[in-house]
C-alpha positions as CSV (number, residue, x, y, z in Angstrom):
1,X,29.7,-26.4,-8.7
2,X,28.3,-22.8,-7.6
3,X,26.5,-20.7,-10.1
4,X,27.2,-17.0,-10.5
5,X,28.1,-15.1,-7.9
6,X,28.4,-17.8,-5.3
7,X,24.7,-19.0,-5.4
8,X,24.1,-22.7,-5.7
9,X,22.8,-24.4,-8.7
10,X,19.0,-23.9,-9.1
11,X,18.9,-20.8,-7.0
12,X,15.8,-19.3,-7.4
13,X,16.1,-15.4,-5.8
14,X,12.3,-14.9,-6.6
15,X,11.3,-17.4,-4.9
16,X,14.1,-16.5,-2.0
17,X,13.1,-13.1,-2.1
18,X,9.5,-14.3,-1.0
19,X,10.5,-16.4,1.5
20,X,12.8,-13.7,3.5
21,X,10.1,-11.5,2.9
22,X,8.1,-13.7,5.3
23,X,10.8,-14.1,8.0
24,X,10.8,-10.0,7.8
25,X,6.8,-9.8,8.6
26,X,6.9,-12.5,11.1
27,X,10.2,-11.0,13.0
28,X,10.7,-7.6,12.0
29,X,13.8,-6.4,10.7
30,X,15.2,-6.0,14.1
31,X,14.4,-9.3,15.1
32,X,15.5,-11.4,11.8
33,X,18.8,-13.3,12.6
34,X,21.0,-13.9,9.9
35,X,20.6,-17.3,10.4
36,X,16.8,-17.0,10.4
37,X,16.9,-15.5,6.6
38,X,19.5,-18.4,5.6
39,X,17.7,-21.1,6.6
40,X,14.7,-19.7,4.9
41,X,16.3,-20.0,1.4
42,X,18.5,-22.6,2.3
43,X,22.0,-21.0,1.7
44,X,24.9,-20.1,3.8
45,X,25.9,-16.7,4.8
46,X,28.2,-16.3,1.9
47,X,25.5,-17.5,-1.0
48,X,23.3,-14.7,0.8
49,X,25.5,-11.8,0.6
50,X,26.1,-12.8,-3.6
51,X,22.7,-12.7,-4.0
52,X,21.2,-9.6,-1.8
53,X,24.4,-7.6,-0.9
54,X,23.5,-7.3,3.1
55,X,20.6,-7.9,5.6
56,X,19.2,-4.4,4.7
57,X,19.5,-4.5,1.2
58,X,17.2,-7.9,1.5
59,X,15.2,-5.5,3.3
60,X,14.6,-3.1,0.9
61,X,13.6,-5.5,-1.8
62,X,11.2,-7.6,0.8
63,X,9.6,-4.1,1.6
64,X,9.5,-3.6,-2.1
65,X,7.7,-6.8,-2.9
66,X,5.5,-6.2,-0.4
67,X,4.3,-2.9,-1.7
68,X,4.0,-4.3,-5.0
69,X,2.3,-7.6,-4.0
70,X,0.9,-8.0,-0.8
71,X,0.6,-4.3,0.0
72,X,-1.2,-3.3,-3.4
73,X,-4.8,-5.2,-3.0
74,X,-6.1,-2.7,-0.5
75,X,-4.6,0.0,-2.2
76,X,-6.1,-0.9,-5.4
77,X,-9.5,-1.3,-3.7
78,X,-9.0,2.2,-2.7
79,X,-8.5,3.0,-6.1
80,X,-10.9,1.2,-8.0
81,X,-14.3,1.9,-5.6
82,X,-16.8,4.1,-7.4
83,X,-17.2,6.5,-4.3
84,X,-15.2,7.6,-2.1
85,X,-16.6,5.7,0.9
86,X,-16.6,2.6,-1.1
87,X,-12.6,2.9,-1.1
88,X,-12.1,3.6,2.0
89,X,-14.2,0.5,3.2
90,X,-12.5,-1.5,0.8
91,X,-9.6,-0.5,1.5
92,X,-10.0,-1.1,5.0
93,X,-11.2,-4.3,4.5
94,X,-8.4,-5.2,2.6
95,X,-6.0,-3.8,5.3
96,X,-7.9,-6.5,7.4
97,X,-7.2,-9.5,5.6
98,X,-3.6,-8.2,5.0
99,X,-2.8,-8.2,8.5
100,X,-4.9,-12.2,9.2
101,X,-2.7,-13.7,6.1
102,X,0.3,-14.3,7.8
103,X,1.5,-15.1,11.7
104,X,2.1,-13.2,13.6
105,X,0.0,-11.0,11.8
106,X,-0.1,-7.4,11.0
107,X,1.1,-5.5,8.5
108,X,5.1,-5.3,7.2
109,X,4.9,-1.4,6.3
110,X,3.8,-0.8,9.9
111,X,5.8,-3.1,12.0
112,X,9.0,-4.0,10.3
113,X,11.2,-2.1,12.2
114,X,9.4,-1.0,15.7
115,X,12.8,-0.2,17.5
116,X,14.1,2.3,15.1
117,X,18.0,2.0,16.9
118,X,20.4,4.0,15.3
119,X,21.6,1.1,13.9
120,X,18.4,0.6,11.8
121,X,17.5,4.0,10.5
122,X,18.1,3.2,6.9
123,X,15.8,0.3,7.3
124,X,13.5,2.4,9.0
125,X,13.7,5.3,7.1
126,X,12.7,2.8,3.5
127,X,9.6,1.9,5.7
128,X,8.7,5.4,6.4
129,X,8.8,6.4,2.7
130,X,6.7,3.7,2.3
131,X,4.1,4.6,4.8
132,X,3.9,8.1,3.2
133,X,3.4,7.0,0.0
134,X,0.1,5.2,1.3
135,X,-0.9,8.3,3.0
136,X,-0.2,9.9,-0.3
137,X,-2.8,7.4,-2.3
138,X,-5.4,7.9,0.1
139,X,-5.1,11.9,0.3
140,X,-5.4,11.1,-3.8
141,X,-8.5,9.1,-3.3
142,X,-9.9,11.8,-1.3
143,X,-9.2,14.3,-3.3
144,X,-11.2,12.8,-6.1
145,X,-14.0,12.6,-3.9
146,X,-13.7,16.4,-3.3
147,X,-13.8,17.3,-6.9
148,X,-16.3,14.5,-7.3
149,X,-18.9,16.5,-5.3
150,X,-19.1,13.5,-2.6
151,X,-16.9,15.9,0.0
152,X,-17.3,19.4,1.1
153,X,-14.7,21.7,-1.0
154,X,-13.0,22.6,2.4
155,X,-12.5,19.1,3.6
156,X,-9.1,18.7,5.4
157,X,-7.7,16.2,3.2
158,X,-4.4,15.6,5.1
159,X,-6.2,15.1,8.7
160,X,-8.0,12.6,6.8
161,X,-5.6,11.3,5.0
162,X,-3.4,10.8,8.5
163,X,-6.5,9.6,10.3
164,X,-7.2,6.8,7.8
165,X,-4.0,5.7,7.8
166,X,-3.9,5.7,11.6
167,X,-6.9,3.3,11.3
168,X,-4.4,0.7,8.7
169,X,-2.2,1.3,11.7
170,X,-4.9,0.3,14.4
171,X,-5.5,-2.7,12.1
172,X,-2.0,-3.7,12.0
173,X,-1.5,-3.9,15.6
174,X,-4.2,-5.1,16.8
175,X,-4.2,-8.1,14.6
176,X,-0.3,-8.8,16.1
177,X,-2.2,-8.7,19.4
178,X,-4.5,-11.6,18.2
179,X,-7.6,-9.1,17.1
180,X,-10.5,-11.4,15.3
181,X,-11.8,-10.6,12.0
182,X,-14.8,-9.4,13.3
183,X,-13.0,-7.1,16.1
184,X,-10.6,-5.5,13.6
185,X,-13.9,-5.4,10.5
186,X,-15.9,-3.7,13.5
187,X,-13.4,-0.6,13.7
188,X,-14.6,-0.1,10.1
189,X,-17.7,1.6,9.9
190,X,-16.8,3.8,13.3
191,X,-13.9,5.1,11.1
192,X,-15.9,5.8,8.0
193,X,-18.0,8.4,10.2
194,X,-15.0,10.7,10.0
195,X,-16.5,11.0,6.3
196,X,-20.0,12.6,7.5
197,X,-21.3,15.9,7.6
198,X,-20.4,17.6,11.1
């Protein structure tokens, strides 16, 4: 006997919700099959339309969970560093191990929907809301560091802000080309020059 709405007994959509989460970093939005994302949480097509409502609603939520999960540690680093500098490393550093902790690596925000066909612009569009939101936190994070006395008053906070995030990018896609620890820690301090006098 099904449970509500057509799931099966003992469905757990936490749990589901993880799971498609991962087929979405390892394939990409584009690249997840239905059939990939049902044989992840171990339900047929019907039981995964009751539960998520469509492939990009499933999406949205994975992105979601992501952000509020996986996503936050290197945000939070950002946050949390008593300078300036110290966030950004940290945040870097977090960016790093983001991108190693799952195959085939990288980072969800960045490369869950590479394409962007027609097709997939909603999906791509929840991604690139995301994306500015991190660019938001980091031109926050800078910001303090301007009224903290640690930048120059006329730093340019949204270059900055773009270029960091353009590193997390770097990151991203060079771990999903098979980048080492130590080649993607190395772009690090390179990138933290940006923060020095000119």
């Amino acid at each position: 006997m099904a449970s509500a709405r057509g799931r099966p007994r003992g469905f757990d959509r936490d749990l589901a919700l993880e799971r498609l989460m991962q087929v979405f970093w390892a394939k990409g939005y584009e690249g997840a099959q239905l059939n990939d994302l049902t044989a992840a949480i171990g339900v047929k097509p019907p039981s995964f339309y009751a539960a998520f409502g469509s492939k990009e609603a499933a999406f949205r939520e994975a992105i979601d969970l992501y952000i509020a999960t996986i996503g936050a540690a290197p945000m939070r680093a950002l946050d949390a560093a008593a300078t300036v500098r110290a966030g950004l490393r940290a945040m870097l550093e977090g960016s790093v191990e983001v991108a190693l902790s799952a195959k085939p690596g990288g980072c969800l925000l960045i490369l869950g929907v590479v394409n962007c066909l027609p097709v997939n612009e909603a999906a791509r569009a929840h991604l690139l809301n995301a994306r500015r939101k991190t660019v938001a936190l980091v031109a926050d994070r800078l910001r303090r560091g301007v009224a903290d006395g640690e930048l120059p008053a006329g730093t340019d906070i949204a270059r900055l802000a773009a270029f960091f995030h353009g590193i997390m990018q770097a990151i991203s896609f060079q771990a999903r080309d098979g980048a080492t620890r130590a080649e993607l820690l190395a772009l690090i301090d390179p990138a933290l020059r940006a923060l020095d006098p000119d």
